[in-house]
matplotlib code that plots the C-alpha trace (Angstrom):
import matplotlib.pyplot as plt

x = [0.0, 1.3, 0.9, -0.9, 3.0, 4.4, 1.1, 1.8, 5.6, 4.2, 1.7, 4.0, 5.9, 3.5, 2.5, 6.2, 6.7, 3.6, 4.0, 7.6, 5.6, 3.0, 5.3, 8.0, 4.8, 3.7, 7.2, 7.4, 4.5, 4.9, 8.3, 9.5, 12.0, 13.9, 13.9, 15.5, 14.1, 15.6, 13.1, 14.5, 11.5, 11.3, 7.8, 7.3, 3.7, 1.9, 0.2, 1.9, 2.1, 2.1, 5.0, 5.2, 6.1, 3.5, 3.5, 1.2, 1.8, 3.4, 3.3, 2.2, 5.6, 6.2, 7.1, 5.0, 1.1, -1.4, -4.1, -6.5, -4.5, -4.3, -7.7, -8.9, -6.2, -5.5, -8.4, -7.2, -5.0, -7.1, -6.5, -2.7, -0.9, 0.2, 3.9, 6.3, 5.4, 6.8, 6.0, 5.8, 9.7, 11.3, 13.0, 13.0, 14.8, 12.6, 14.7, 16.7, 13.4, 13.5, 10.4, 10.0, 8.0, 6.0, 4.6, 4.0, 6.0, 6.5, 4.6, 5.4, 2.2, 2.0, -1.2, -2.0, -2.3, -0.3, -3.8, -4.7, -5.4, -9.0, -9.0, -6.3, -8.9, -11.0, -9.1, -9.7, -7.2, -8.0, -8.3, -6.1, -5.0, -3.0, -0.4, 0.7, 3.9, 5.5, 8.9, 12.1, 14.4, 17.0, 17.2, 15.1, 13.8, 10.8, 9.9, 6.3, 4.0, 0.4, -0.3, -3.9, -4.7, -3.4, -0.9, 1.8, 5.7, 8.8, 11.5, 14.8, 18.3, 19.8, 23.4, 25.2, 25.0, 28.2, 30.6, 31.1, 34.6, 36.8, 39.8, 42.4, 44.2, 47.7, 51.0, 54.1, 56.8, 60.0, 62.7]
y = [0.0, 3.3, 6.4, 10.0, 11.5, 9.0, 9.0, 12.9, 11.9, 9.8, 12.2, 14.8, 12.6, 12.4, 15.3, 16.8, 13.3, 13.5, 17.1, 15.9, 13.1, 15.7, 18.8, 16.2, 14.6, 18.5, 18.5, 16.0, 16.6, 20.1, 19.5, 20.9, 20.4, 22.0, 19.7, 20.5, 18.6, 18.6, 16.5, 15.7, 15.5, 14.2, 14.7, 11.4, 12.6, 14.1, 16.7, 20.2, 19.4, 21.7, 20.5, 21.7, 21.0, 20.8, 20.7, 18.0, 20.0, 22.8, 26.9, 28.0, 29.4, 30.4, 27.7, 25.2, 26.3, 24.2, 25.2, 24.3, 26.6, 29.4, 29.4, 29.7, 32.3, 34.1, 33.5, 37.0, 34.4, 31.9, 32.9, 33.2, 29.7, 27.3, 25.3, 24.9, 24.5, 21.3, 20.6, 17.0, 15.6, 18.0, 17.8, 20.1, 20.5, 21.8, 22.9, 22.7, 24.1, 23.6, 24.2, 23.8, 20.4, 19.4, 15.8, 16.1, 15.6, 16.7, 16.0, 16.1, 17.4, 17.0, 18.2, 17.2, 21.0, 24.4, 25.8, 28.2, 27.5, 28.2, 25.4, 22.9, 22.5, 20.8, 17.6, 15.5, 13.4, 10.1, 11.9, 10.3, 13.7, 14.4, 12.9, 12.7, 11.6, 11.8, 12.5, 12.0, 15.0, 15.3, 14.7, 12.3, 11.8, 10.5, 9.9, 11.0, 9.0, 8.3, 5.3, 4.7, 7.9, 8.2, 9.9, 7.6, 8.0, 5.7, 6.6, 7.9, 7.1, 10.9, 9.5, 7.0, 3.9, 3.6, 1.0, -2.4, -3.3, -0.3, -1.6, 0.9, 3.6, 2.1, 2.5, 4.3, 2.0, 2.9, 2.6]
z = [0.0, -1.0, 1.3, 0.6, 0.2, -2.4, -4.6, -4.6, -5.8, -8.6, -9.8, -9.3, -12.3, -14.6, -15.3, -16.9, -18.4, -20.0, -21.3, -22.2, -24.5, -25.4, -26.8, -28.7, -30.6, -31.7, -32.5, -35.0, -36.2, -37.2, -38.1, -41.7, -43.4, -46.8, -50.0, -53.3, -56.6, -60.1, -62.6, -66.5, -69.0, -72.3, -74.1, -76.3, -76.7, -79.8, -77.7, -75.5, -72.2, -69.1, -66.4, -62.9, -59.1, -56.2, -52.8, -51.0, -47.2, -46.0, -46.9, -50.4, -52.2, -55.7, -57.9, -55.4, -56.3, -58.1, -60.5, -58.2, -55.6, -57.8, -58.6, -55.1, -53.8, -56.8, -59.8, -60.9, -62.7, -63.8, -67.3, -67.1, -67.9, -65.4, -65.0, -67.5, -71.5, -72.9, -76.4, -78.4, -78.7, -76.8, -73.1, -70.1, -67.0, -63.6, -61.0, -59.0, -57.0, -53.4, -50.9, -47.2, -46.5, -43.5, -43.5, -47.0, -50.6, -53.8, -56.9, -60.4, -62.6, -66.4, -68.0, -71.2, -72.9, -72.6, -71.6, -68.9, -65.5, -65.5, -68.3, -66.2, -63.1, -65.2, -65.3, -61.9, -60.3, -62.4, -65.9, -68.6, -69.7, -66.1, -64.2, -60.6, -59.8, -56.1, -55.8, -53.6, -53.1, -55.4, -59.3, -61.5, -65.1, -66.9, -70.5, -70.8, -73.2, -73.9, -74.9, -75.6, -75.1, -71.4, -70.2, -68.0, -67.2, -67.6, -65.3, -66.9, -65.1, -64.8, -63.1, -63.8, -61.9, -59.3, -60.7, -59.3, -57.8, -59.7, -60.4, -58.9, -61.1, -62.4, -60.3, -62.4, -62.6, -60.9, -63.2]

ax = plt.figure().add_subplot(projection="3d")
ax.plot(x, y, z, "-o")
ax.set_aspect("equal")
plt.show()
């Protein structure tokens, strides 16, 4: 049995190590973080396409907004065009573009179209004329294509792959 004095040294306790608990979970959960992408295109389609970054979490920033974004906080703009133009057999290079991140990520956006905004909100998530691709910070590639009509993305290798076992650079011979 445990007296009136050493229940008041237990609660006494819990209460910092629960705030302790408390404030390190708000912590990490509102933790951000700064991310740099760099995303190689090549446009295998026979359409313009419209190329651009997004943010999934964390503060709006220029270079991060969406159409849908833009046409909530700024439809003054509605009519300007969105991203980065791309047309048929040509490539492009977004970034480097970095942005602060909470618990979110990036996302690639392709568009099929180099059409305003106001005309980009129109296509929903699953629409075979747009494409969603998350990304991992640093530098990737894609080949974008459209095979039957929908848009869809091969992944390019932008570096080359380490090598296996390098042998080691020659030793001058001492004469």
């Amino acid at each position: 049995m445990t007296s009136q004095g050493e229940r008041d040294i237990i609660t006494s306790m819990r209460l910092p190590l629960c705030t302790s608990i408390l404030l390190l979970a708000l912590a990490s959960a509102c933790s951000t973080s700064k991310q740099t992408y760099t995303v190689d295109l090549v446009n295998k389609t026979p359409l313009a396409l419209s190329v651009g970054l997004i943010k999934t979490d964390g503060p709006i920033e220029d270079g991060w907004t969406s159409p849908e974004q833009i046409a909530i906080h700024a439809p003054q703009f509605s009519e300007r065009k969105w991203g980065k133009p791309l047309q048929p057999g040509r490539s492009i290079t977004i970034g480097p573009q970095s942005g602060i991140f909470g618990n979110g990520h990036a996302v690639l956006r392709v568009y099929v179209g180099d059409v305003p905004v106001s005309a980009l909100i129109a296509y929903s998530r699953n629409d075979p004329g747009r494409l969603d691709l998350h990304l991992w910070p640093g530098r990737c590639g894609f080949v974008i294509d459209m095979p039957g009509g929908k848009l869809q993305a091969t992944p390019i290798e932008t570096t080359p792959p380490p090598q296996q076992n390098p042998s080691p650079p020659p030793r001058p011979q001492s004469r």
